[in-house]
C-alpha positions as CSV (number, residue, x, y, z in Angstrom):
1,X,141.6,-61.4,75.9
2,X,139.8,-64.5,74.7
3,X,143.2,-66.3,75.1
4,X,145.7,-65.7,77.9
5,X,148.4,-62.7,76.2
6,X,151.8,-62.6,76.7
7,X,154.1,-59.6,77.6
8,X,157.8,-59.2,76.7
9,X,159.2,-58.2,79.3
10,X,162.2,-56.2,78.8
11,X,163.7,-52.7,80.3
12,X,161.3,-50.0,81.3
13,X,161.3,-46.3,80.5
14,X,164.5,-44.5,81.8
15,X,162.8,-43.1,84.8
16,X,160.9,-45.0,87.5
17,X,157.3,-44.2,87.2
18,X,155.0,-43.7,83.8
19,X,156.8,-41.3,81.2
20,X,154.5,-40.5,78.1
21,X,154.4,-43.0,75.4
22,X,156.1,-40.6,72.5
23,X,158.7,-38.0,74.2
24,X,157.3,-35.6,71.1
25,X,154.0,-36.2,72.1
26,X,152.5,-33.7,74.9
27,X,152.1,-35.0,78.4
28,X,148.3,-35.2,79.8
29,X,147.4,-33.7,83.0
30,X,146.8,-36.5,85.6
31,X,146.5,-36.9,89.4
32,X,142.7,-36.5,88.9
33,X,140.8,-40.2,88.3
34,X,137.6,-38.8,87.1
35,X,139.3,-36.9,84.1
36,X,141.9,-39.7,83.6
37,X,139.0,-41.8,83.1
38,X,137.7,-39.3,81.2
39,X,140.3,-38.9,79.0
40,X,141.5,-42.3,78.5
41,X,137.5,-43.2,77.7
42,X,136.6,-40.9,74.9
43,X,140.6,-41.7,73.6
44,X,140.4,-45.3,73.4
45,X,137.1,-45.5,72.0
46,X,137.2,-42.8,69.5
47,X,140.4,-44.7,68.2
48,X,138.9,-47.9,67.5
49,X,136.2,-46.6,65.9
50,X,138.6,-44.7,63.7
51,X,140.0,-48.0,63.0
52,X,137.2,-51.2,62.9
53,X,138.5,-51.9,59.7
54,X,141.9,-53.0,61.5
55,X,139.6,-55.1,63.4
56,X,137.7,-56.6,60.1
57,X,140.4,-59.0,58.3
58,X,138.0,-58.7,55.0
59,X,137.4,-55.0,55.0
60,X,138.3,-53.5,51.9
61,X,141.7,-52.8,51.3
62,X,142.3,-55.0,54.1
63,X,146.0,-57.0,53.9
64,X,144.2,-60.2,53.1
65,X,145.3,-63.3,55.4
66,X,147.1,-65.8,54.2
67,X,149.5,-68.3,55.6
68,X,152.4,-65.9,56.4
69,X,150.0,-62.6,56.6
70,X,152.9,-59.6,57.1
71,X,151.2,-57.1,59.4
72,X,150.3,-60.0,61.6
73,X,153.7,-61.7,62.6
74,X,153.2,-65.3,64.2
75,X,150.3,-66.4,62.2
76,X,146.9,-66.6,60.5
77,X,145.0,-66.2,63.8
78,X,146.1,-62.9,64.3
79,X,143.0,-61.5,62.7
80,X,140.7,-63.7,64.6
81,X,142.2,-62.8,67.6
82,X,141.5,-59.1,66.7
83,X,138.1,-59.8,65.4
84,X,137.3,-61.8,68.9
85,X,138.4,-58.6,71.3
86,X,136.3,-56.2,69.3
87,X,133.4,-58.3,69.8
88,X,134.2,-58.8,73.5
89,X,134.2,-55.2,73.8
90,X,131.0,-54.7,72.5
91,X,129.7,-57.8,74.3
92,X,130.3,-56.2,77.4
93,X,129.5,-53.0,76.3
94,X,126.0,-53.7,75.4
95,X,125.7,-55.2,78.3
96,X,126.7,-52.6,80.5
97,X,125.3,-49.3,78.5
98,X,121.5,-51.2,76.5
99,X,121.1,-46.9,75.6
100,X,121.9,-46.5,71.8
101,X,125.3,-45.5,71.4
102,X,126.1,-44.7,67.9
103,X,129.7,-45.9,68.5
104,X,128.9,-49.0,70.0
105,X,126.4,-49.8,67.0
106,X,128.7,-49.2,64.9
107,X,131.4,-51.4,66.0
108,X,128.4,-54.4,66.6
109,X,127.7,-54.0,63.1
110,X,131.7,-54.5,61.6
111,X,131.5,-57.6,64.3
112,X,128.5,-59.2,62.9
113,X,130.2,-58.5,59.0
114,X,133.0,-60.7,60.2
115,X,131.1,-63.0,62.0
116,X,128.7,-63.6,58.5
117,X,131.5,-64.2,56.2
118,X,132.3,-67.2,54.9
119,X,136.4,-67.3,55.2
120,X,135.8,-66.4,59.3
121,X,135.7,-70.4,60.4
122,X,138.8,-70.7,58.2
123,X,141.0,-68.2,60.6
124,X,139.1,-69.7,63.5
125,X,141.0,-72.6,63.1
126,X,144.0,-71.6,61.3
127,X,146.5,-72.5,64.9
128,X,145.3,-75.9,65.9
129,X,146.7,-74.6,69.7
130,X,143.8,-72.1,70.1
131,X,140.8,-73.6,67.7
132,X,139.0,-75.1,70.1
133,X,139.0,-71.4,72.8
134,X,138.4,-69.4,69.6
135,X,135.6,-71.5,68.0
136,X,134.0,-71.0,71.4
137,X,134.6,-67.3,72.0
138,X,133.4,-66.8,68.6
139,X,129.9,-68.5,69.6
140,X,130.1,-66.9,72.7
141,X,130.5,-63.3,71.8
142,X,128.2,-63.5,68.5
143,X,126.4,-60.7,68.2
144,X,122.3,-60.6,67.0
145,X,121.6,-62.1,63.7
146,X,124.7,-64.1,63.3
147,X,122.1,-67.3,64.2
148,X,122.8,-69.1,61.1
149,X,125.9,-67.6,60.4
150,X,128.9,-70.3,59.0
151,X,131.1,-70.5,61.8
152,X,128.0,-72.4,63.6
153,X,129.0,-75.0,61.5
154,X,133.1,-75.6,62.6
155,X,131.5,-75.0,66.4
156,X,129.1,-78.3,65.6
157,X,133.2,-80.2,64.6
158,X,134.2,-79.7,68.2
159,X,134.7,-83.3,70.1
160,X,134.8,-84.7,73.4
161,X,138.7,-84.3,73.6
162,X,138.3,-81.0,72.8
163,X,136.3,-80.0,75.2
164,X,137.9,-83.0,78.3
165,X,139.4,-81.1,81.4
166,X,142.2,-83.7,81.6
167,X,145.6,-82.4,81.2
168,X,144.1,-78.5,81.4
169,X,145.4,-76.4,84.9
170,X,142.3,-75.1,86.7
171,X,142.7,-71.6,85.0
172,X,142.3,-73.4,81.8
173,X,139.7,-75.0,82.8
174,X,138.1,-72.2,84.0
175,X,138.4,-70.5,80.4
176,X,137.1,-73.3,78.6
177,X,134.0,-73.5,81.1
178,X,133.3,-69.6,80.8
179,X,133.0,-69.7,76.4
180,X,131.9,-72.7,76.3
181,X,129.4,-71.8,79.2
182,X,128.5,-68.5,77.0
183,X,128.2,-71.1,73.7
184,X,126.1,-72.9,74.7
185,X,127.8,-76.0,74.5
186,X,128.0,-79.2,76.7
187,X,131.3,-80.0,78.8
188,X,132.7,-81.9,81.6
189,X,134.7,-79.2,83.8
190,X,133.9,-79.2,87.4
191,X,131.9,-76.5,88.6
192,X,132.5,-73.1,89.0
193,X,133.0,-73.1,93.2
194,X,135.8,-76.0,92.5
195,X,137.1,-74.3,90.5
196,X,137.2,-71.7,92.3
197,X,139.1,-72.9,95.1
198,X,142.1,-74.2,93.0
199,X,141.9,-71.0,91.2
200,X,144.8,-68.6,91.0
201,X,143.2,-66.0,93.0
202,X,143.1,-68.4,96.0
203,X,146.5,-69.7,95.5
204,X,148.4,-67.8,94.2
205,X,148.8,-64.5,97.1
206,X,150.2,-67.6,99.5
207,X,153.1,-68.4,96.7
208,X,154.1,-64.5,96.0
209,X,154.2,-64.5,100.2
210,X,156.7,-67.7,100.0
211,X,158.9,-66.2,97.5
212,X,158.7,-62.6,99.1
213,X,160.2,-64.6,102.2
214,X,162.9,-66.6,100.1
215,X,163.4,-63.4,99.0
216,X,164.3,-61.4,102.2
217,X,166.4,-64.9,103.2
218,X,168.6,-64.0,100.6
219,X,169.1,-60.4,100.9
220,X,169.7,-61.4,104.7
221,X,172.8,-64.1,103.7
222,X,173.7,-61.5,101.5
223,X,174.2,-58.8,104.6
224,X,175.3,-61.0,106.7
225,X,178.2,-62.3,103.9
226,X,179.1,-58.4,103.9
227,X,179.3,-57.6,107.1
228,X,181.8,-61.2,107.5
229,X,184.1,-59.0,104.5
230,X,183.9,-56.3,106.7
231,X,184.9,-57.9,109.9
232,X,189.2,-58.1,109.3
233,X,189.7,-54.3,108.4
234,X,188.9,-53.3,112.3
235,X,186.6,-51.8,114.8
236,X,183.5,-49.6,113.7
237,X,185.7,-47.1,115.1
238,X,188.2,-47.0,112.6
239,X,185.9,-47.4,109.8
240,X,183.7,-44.1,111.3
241,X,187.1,-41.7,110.5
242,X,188.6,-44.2,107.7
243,X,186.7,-42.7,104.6
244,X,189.9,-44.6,102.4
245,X,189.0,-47.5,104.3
246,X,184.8,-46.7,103.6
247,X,185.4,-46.9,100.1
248,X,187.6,-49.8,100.2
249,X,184.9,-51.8,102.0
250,X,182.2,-50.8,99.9
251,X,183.8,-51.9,96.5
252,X,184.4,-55.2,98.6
253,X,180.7,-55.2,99.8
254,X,180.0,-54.7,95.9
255,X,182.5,-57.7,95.3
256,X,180.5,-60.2,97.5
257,X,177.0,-59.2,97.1
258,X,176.9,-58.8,93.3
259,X,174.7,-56.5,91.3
260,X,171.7,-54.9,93.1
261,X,169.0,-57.6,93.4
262,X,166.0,-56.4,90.3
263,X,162.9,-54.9,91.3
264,X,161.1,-58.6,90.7
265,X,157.5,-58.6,90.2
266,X,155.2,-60.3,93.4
267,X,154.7,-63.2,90.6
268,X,155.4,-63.8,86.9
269,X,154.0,-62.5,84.4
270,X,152.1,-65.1,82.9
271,X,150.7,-66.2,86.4
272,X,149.3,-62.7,86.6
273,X,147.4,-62.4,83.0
274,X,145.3,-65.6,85.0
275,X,145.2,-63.9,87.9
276,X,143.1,-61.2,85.7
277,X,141.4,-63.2,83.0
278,X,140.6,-65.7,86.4
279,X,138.8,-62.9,88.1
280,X,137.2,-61.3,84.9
281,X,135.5,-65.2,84.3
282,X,134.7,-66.0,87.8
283,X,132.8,-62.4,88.1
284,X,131.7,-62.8,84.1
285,X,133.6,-59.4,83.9
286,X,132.1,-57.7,87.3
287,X,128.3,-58.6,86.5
288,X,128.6,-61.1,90.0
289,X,131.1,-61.6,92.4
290,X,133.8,-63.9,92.0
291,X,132.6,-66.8,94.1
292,X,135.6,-66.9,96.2
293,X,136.1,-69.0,99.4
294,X,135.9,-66.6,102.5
295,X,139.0,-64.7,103.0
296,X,140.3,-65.4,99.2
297,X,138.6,-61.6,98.2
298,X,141.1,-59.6,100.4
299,X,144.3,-61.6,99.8
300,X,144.0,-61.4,95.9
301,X,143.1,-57.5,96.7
302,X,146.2,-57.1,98.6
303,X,148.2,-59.0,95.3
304,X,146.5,-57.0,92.9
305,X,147.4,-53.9,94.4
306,X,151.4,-54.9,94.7
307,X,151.0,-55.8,91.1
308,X,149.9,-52.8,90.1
309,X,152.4,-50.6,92.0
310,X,155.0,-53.0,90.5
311,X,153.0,-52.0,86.9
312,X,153.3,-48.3,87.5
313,X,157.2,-48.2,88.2
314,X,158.3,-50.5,85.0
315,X,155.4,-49.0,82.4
316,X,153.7,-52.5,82.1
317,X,150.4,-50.9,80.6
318,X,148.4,-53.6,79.1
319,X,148.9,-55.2,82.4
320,X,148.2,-52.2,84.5
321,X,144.6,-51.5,82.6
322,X,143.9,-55.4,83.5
323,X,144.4,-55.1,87.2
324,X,142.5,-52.3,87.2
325,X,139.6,-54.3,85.7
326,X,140.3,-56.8,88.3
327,X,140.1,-54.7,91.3
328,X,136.6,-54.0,90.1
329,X,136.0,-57.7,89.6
330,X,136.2,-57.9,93.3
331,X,134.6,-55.6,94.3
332,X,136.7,-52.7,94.8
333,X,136.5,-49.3,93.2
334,X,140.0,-48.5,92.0
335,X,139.5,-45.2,91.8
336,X,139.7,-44.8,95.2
337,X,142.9,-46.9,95.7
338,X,146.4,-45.2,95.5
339,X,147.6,-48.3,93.2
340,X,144.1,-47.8,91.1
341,X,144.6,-44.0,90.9
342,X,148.4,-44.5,90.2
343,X,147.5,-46.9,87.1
344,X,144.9,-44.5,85.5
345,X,147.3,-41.7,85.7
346,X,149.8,-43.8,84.1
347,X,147.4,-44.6,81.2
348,X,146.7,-41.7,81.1
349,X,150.4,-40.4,80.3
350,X,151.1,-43.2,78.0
351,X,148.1,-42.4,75.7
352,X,149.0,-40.8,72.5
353,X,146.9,-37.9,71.1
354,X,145.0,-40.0,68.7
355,X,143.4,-42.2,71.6
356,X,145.8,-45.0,71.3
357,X,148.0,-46.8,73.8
358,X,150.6,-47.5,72.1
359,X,151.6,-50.9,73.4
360,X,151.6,-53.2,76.0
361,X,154.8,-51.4,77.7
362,X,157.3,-48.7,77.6
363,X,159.8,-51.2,76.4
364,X,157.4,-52.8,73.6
365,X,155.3,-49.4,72.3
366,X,154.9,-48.7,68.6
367,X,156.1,-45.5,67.2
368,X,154.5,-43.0,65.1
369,X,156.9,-44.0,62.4
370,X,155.3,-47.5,62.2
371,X,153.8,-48.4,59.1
372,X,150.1,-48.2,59.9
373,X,149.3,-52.0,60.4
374,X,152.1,-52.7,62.1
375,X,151.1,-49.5,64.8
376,X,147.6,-51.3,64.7
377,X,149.0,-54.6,65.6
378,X,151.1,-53.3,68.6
379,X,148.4,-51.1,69.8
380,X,145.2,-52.2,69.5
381,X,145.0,-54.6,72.4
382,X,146.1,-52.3,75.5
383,X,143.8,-49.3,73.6
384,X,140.9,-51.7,73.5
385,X,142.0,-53.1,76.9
386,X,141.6,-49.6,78.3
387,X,138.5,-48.8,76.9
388,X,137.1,-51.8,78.0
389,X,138.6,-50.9,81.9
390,X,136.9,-47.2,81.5
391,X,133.4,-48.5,80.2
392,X,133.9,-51.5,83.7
393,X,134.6,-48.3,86.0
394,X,131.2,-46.6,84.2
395,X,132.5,-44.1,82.2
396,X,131.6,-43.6,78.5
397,X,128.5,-45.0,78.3
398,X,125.2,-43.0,77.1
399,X,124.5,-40.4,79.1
C-alpha cells in the first residue's frame, strides 16, 4: 500500500456474488458484520504472525534477494515492498490500539530487524521507478530505535528532482507529500486543501457520472437499432401470435446489438486504488477527516459504494477490503451499509481456514498447492489489507 497496486483483472468466479476462495475449503457463516469482522480479524492476523518471516527478506532460511529473486517475480523490490506493508500495519496499529498486544510487538520487533540491517537501503533502491516513495515510506513508517539505523543514510541521497511536483498527477503528489510529510523531509508540493480539490475523490464521481451517461446513450442507439430490425417483419400483432417469427427476430436483435454489454466497473481500476490510497492520505488513514471541499464527502460515498457492489459481484477482494477502509476514511461506518456489510461477508467467504485471503481476486487466488512462497507472495497483501480494514473498523485490538 505504500505504492499504488495493480489488479489483473480477468474473469470472476463462476457465480455472481463471493464463492469461497478454495471449493475444498468450508464455507464461513456470514450475513452477521460483527462476527465477519470477527472472523476475518483474528484470521488475518494470526496468519501474518504465523508468517513475519515471509515479511523479513533476511530471516533465516529466507530465499535471499538477488537480481532475479524466484519467489518474488518482477524484481528485487518485492521484499521491500513486503517489508514496507508490515510496518504500515503496525504503524497504524500502534497507533490505533497503544495497549500491549503481544502480536503487534511481535511483528514491530521483525520490522525494526529489517529496518537495522545493512542490505535494507540496497532493496530500497533496487527499481529506480519506486526509490524515491520507498526511501520515504521506509523513514516514515520506522519503528522506535531504528534512529541511526542505515537506511537514514540513502534517505539523506534524495534530491530536489526527486522530491519536484512537476510532471507528478495530484494523486502522486498527494503520496509523495503524505511520506515525505511522515519523513520528515522538506518538499515543494502544494498544500494538502489544493490538493485536495484536484484530488480524485473530488473529480472523479463527476467522470464515472459522464461515462454512466455515454453509457445508457449507447444501450439507447442500441434499442433503438433493434427495434429499426424489427420494423419490416409486421405489426406487434403478428409478432404477439408469431413465436417462429419471435425467435427469428431475436437472433436478428442478437445480430445487430452484439454480445451483451460487460458488467463495467463505475471507473477503472487503477483510478480506483487512488480513489482509496487518496482517501487513506487525506484522512492519514481515518485519524482526521479528509479535508474535502463541501459536498465532495457524499459524492465519493455514493462512488465508493457502487464500487464496492461492483467488488462483491466479480470477487475483486483486495479492492473490496480497501473500499471498506475508505468508507471509514470518510466518515461512514461500513458496517451499517448494505455495500459495507456485502464486502465483509465476502471476505469473509473468501478467507481460507489458515487466516489467509488468498489473493487479490477470484480470478488471481493462490491455491493450496502453491509452493509456500509463491502462496505468500499472492496472499499476503489482501490478508494484510484485511487486517489492517478490521483493526480501522476497531476490532482486534487489546481488549
Amino acid at each position: 500500500m505504500t505504492t499504488t497496486p495493480g489488479l489483473r483483472t480477468g474473469p470472476g468466479s463462476a457465480a455472481p456474488g463471493c464463492a469461497p476462495a478454495d471449493p475444498a475449503a468450508p464455507a464461513a457463516p456470514v450475513g452477521r458484520p460483527g462476527h465477519d469482522l470477527e472472523q476475518l480479524s483474528a484470521g488475518a492476523l494470526g496468519w501474518i504472525g504465523r508468517h513475519l518471516d515471509r515479511f523479513d527478506p533476511f530471516a533465516p532460511g529466507h530465499d535471499r534477494p538477488g537480481p532475479t529473486p524466484v519467489p518474488y517475480p518482477g524484481g528485487a523490490h518485492r521484499p521491500a515492498k513486503a517489508a514496507l506493508e508490515l510496518a504500515l500495519l503496525t504503524h497504524c496499529w500502534t497507533r490505533l490500539d497503544p495497549g500491549d498486544d503481544p502480536r503487534r510487538a511481535e511483528a514491530t520487533d521483525r520490522v525494526r530487524a529489517v529496518w537495522l540491517h545493512p542490505g535494507f537501503p540496497r532493496l530500497l533502491t533496487a527499481e529506480p521507478r519506486g526509490a524515491t516513495q520507498y526511501r520515504l515510506a521506509c523513514a516514515a513508517l520506522a519503528p522506535a530505535g531504528t534512529e541511526d539505523a542505515p537506511f537514514r543514510a540513502a534517505l539523506a541521497g534524495l534530491t530536489a528532482a526527486d522530491l519536484a511536483p512537476v510532471g507528478r498527477s495530484p494523486y502522486q503528489r498527494l503520496e509523495l507529500r503524505y511520506y515525505a510529510d511522515k519523513a520528515g523531509v522538506a518538499h515543494g508540493i502544494e498544500p494538502y486543501p489544493e490538493l485536495a480539490r484536484r484530488n480524485v475523490l473530488v473529480t472523479l464521481p463527476a467522470t464515472a457520472l459522464a461515462r454512466a451517461r455515454r453509457r445508457d446513450a449507447l444501450d439507447r442507439r442500441d434499442a433503438e437499432t433493434v427495434r429499426d430490425a424489427e420494423a419490416p417483419r409486421g405489426t406487434d400483432t403478428a409478432r404477439d401470435t408469431d413465436t417462429t417469427g419471435d425467435n427469428e427476430t431475436a437472433r436478428d436483435a442478437e445480430t445487430v446489438q452484439g454480445p451483451p454489454r460487460p458488467d463495467e466497473p463505475p471507473v477503472t481500476v487503477p483510478e480506483a486504488y487512488a480513489l482509496t490510497h487518496s482517501a487513506f492520505y487525506l484522512s492519514d488513514f481515518a485519524r482526521t477527516g479528509p479535508g474535502l471541499p463541501d459536498g465532495a464527502v457524499a459524492d465519493a460515498a455514493a462512488l465508493t459504494g457502487r464500487l464496492l457492489d461492483h467488488c462483491v459481484r466479480h470477487d475483486w477482494w483486495d479492492l473490496a477490503a480497501e473500499l471498506v477502509m475508505t468508507q471509514v476514511c470518510l466518515g461512514l461506518d461500513p458496517t451499517g451499509t448494505p455495500e459495507g456489510a456485502a464486502a465483509l461477508a465476502c471476505l469473509a467467504r473468501a478467507q481460507r481456514p489458515d487466516g489467509s485471503v488468498p489473493g487479490r481476486s477470484a480470478a488471481t487466488r493462490a491455491s493450496t498447492a502453491d509452493p509456500a512462497p509463491e502462496y505468500f507472495a499472492k496472499a499476503y497483501h489482501t490478508t494484510l489489507v484485511t487486517a489492517l480494514m478490521t483493526l480501522l473498523l476497531g476490532t482486534g485490538r487489546t481488549p
